[in-house]
C-alpha positions in Angstrom: -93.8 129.6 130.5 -97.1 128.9 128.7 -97.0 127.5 125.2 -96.0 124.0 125.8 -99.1 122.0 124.9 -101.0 121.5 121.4 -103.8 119.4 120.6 -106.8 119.1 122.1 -107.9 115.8 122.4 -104.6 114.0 121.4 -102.6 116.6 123.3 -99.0 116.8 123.6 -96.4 118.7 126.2 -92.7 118.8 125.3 -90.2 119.9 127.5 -86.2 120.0 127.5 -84.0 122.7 126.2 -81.1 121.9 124.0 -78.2 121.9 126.2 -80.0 120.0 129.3 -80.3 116.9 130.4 -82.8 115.6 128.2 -85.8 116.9 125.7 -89.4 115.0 125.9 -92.6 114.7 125.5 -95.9 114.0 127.3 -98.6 112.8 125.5 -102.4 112.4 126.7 -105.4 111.1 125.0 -103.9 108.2 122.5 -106.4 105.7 122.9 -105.9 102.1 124.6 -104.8 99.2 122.4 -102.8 101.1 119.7 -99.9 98.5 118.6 -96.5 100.9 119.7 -94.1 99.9 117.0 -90.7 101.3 118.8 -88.9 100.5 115.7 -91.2 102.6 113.6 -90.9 105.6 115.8 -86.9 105.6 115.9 -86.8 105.8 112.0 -88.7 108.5 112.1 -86.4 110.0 115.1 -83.3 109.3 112.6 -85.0 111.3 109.8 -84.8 114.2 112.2 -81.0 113.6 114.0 -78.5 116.0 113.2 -75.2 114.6 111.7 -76.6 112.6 109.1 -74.3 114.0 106.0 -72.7 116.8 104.6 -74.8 119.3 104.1 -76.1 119.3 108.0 -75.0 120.1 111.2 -72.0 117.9 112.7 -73.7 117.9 116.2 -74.0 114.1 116.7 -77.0 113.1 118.4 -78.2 109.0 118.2 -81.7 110.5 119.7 -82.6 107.2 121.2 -86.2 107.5 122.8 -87.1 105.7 125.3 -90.7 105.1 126.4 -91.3 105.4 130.0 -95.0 105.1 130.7 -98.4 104.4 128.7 -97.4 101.3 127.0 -97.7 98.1 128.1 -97.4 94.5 126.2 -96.8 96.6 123.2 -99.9 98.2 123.3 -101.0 102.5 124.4 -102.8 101.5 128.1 -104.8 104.8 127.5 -102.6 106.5 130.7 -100.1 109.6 129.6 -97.1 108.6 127.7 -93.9 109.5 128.3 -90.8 109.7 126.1 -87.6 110.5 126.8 -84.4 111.4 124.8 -81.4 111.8 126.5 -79.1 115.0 125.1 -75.6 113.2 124.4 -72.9 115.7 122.8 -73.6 119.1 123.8 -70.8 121.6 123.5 -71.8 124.7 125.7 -68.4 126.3 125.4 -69.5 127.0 121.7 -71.8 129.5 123.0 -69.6 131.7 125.4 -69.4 134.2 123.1 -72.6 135.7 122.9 -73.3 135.2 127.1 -74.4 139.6 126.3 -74.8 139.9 122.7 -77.8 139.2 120.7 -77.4 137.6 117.6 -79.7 138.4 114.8 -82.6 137.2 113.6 -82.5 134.7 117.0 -84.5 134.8 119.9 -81.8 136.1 122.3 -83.5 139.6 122.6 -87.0 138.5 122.8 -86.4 135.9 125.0 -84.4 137.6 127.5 -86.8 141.2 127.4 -89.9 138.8 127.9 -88.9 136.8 130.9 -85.5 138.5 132.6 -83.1 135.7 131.8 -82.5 133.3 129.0 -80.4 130.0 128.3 -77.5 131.2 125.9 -76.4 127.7 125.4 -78.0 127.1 121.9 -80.5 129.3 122.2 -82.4 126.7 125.1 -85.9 126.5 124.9 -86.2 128.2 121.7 -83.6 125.3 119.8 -84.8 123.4 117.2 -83.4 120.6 119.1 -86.9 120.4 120.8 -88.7 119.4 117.7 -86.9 115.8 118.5 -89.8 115.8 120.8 -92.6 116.4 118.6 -91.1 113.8 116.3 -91.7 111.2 118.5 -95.0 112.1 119.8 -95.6 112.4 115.9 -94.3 109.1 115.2 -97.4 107.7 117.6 -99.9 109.6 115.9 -99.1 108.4 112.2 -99.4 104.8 113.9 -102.9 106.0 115.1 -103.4 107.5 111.6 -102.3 104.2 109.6 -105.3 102.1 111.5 -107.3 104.4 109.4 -105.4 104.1 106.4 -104.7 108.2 106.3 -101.0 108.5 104.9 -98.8 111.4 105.1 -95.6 112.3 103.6 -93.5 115.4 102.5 -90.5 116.1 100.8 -88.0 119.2 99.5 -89.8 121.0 96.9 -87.3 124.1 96.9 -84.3 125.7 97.7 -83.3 129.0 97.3 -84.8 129.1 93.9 -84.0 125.6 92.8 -87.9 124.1 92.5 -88.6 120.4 91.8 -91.1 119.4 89.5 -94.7 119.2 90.9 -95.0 114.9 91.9 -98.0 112.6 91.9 -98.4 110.2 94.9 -99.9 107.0 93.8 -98.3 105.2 96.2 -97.0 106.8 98.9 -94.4 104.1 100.8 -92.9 104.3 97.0 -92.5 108.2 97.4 -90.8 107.8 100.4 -88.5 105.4 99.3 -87.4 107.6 96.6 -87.1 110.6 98.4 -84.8 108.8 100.7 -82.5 107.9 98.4 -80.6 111.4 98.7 -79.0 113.5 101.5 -81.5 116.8 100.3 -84.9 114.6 101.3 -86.2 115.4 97.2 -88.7 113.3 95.0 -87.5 114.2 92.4 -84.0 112.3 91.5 -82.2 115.4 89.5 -83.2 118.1 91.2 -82.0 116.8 94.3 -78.4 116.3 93.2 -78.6 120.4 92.3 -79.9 121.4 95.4 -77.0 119.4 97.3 -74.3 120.7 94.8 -76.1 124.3 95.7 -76.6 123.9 99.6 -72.7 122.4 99.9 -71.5 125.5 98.5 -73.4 127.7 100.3 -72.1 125.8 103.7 -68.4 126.6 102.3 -69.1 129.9 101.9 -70.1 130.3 105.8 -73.8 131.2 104.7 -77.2 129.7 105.2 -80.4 129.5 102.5 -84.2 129.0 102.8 -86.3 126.4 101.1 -89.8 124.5 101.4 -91.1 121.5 102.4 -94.2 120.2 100.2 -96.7 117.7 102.4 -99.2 115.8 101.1 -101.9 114.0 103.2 -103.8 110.6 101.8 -107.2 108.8 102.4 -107.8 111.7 105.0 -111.9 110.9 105.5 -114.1 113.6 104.7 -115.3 116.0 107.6 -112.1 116.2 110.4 -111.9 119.9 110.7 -114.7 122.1 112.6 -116.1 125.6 111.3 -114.7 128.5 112.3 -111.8 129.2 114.9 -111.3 125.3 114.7 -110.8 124.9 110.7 -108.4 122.4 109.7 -106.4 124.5 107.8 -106.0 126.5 110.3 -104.9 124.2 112.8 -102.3 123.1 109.9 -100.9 126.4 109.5 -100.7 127.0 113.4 -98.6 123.8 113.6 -96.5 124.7 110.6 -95.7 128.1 112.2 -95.0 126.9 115.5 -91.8 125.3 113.9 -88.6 126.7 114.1 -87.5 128.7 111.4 -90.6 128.6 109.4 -92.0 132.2 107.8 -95.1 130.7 105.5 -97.9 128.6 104.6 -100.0 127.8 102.3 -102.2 125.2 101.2 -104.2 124.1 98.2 -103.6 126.6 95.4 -102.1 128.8 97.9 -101.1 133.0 97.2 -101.4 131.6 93.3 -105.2 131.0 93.8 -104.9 134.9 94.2 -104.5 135.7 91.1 -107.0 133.2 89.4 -110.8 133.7 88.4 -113.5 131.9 90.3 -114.7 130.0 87.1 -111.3 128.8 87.2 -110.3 128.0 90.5 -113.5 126.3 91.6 -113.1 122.2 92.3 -116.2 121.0 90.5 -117.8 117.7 92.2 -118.4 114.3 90.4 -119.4 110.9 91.5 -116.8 107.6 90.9 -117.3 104.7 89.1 -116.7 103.5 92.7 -119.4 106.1 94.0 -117.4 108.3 95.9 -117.8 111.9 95.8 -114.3 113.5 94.8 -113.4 116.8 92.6 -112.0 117.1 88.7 -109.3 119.7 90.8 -107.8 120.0 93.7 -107.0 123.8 94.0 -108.6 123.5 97.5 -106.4 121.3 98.7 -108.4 118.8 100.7 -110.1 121.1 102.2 -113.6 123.4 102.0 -115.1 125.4 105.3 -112.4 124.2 107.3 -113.5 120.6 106.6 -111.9 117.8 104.4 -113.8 116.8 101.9 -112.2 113.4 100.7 -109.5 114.6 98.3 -105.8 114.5 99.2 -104.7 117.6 101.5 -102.0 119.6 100.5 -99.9 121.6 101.4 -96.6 124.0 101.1 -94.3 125.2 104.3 -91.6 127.5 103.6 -88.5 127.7 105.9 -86.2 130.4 106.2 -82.4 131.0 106.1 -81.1 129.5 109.7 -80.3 132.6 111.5 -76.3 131.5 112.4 -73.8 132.2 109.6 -70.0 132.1 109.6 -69.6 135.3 109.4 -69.2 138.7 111.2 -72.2 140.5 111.9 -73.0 144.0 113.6 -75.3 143.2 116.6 -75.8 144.7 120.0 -74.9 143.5 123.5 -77.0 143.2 126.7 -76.4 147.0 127.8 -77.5 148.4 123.9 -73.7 148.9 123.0 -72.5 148.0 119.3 -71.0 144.9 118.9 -69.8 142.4 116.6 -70.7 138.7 116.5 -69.8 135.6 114.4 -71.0 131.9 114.3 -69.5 129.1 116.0 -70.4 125.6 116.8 -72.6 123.3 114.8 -75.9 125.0 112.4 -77.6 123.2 109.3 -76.6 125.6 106.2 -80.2 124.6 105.1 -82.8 123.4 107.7 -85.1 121.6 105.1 -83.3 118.4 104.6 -84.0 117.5 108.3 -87.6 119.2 108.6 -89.5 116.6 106.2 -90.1 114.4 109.6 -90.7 117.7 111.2 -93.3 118.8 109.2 -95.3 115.1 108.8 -95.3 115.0 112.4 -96.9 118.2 112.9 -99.4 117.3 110.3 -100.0 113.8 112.0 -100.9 115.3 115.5 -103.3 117.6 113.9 -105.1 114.8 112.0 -105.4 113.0 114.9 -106.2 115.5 117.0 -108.9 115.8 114.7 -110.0 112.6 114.0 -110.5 111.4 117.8 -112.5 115.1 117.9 -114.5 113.8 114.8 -116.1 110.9 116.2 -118.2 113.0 118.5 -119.8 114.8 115.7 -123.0 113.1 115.1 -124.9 110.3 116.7 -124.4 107.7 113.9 
């Protein structure tokens, strides 16, 4: 199965399907004498776990990663590192009721017409349990990242159509801090007690809802991002889409910079007091040909409804006969809560990815 790597330069492989032994991750190209704070890396890991409160899924997971190679004394040797995390409370017999039948909006049917056979246990391969993997490898690359004093974080902007207010980061450990606070993974203090009152009552009802995840990037230098095929913002929205469950992106002023006029949507350049070059606006969003140009990056990932609902559906079986299926086990009635890490570790391997490309560019 191709499809397992991404990154060029910091590059990562994961492997593991849900119900197996393990998930992991390789990762290649982390340079030598980067400080590995395990501590750091496991916080970020317990962002992700399921179990974490009521308005997730029950599966209970301590995700404890262990690192197996590439480190030594502390410190990235510059070989391939390894991470492990050991699968601890899988319950396969959940899943013997859809061994034939294809349940909707899953990858059961694509899966299994693409290669012949297909792990029904969770959905295998194609579980969100594997983005465990890319949490850790993540975890390494906002250490990388934080050498340079580039910053990322994200947070619940929306459910359904609950929307927190737009937030300014000044300070972006603050930000964190606040959004931590509450079960929902939102800035924003009141809004996040009525998206947990609304995300609760959907999970009673045996029904799933969508939401998005806002990310904001800081102190990103100016040029990471190559013209083209290469452009950051496209290497952003190919990581963003590669995660499970996601249906959109959109950075900057996004499909609303649609429907403005170029006299207003233009970011016009001035010089700081400091003498930095930065922009009165930021409908950009960081980013200009593919390329950052100094201000913060931003952007918006939207997730939809997890695909398993407590409740009977018309499907098909193996052999194209009607059938009739209904969830079991343990799903997320809303998936954003434990995507936040999700989402800033995809954004930290592309920044890295970037910035180790970067420093080939010129010659000084």
């Amino acid at each position: 199965m191709a499809g397992n790597s991404f990154g060029q330069v910091f590059r990562i492989t994961t492997f593991g399907e849900s119900h197996g032994e393990a998930i992991g991750v390789i990762i290649d190209g982390c340079p030598a004498q980067l400080v590995v704070d395990i501590d750091y890396i496991q916080g970020e890991l317990d962002k992700r776990k399921p179990g974490q409160s009521k308005i997730t899924t029950q599966r209970k997971e301590a995700d404890t990663v262990r690192i197996l190679s590439g480190v030594f004394e502390g410190k990235t040797t510059g070989t391939p590192i390894a991470m492990l995390i050991p699968n601890e409370d899988q319950r396969s017999k959940d899943y013997t009721h859809n061994v034939d039948v294809f349940r909707p909006s899953h990858a059961d049917y694509t899966y299994q017409t693409k290669y012949g056979i297909r792990d029904h246990r969770g959905g295998g391969r194609s579980s969100a349990r594997e983005t465990a993997a890319r949490v850790a490898a993540g975890a390494l690359a906002k250490l990388l990242l934080k050498t340079q004093g580039i910053e990322i974080a994200a947070h619940v902007s929306s459910v359904g159509k609950i929307y927190a207010p737009n937030v300014e980061i000044n300070n972006v450990q603050e930000f964190i801090d606040e959004r931590e606070k509450n079960i929902v993974r939102c800035a924003d203090p009141a809004t996040a007690e009525e998206m947990i009152e609304f995300i609760d009552g959907v999970r009673k009802d045996g029904d799933t809802v969508g939401g998005k995840v806002s990310c904001y990037i800081k102190n990103c230098p100016v040029g990471l991002g190559d013209p083209v095929f290469d452009k950051l913002h496209a290497d952003l929205g190919k990581a963003m889409l590669s995660i499970n469950a996601v249906h959109g992106f959109e950075f900057g002023s996004g499909f609303a910079g649609s429907e403005m006029r170029g006299s207003e949507h233009n970011d016009i350049f001035v010089k700081s007091h400091q003498g930095d070059v930065t922009t009165i606006t930021n409908y950009s969003g960081g980013i200009q040909g593919g390329i950052s140009n100094g201000m913060p990056i931003e952007f918006t990932v939207a997730f939809k409804p997890v695909a398993t609902i407590m409740k009977n559906q018309a499907t098909i079986d193996s052999e194209g006969n009607a059938a009739e299926i209904s969830g079991k086990g343990r799903h997320d009635p809303c998936v954003v809560p434990r995507a936040v890490p999700i989402v800033e570790a995809m954004a930290a391997l592309v920044l890295a990815d970037h910035w180790l490309r970067n420093r080939n560019s010129k010659l000084s």
